[in-house]
Phi, psi and omega in degrees: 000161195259139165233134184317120168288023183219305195253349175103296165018150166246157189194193145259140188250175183238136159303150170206178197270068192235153231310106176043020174266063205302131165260189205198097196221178206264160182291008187265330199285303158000344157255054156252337174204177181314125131309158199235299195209180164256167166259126184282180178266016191224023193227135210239173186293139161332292192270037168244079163298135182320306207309345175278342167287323170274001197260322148016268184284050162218155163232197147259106225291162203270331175302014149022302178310299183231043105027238181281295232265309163305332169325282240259330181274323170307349172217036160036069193228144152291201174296316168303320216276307178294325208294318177290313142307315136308358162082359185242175180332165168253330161334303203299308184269049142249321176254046193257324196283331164273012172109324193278343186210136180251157175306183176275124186299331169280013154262319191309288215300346176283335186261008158312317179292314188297298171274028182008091183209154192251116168221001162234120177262170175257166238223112178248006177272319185272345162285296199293342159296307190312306172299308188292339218282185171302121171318180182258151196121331190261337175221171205288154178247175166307345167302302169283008155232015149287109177264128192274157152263144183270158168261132151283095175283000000 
């Protein structure tokens, strides 16, 4: 079930407006902004792509480095040569290659694509958190920091 993003509420939502914030709030919440749309209850706002909603429980496996670094010696390429084929920095993959910095799970899984190559695992210490963890009910929403003022009618 969807829970409203100002009181928590679990509900059916509406996108709404609230001063240039699009939310994703319960029909109580809903005079706080514009409505835009409904929401179903299993769907999320436009500039929230699911896959990003689902990523949580993935890492990136810690050999990573070499990898990227075995890859880039199987087609005999330099560092330069790769960075442009992958289309990225050539800084950026010397410190991918050294460790220092791991991609984003939505690059790893792009260059999964690119070099069939395997760099994103599921993450079972954080699913097994998730299951045990805290109900949405236990954190805060945008709500619980908001003093409605009452208007005197």
């Amino acid at each position: 079930m969807s829970v409203c993003e100002m009181c928590g509420k679990g509900s059916n939502l509406t996108l709404v407006d609230v001063e240039g914030v699009e939310l994703n709030v319960c029909p109580n919440c809903t005079k706080y902004g514009a409505a835009q749309k409904k929401v179903g209850t299993n769907h999320f706002r436009k500039n929230v792509s699911s896959n990003q909603r689902s990523l949580p429980d993935l890492k990136i496996t810690s050999a990573f480095h070499s990898i990227i670094k075995s890859e880039r010696d199987k087609r005999n390429l330099t560092q330069e040569d790769f960075a442009k084929f992958l289309n990225e920095k050539e800084s950026v993959l010397h410190k991918w290659e050294n460790g220092t910095l791991k991609p984003r799970i939505g690059v790893a899984k792009q260059l999964e694509r690119i070099l069939k190559i395997k760099l994103v695992e599921k993450d079972e210490k954080k699913a097994f958190e998730q299951k045990k963890g805290k109900s949405s009910s236990d954190e805060f929403t945008l709500g619980d920091f908001i003093k409605v003022k009452k208007r005197n009618s």
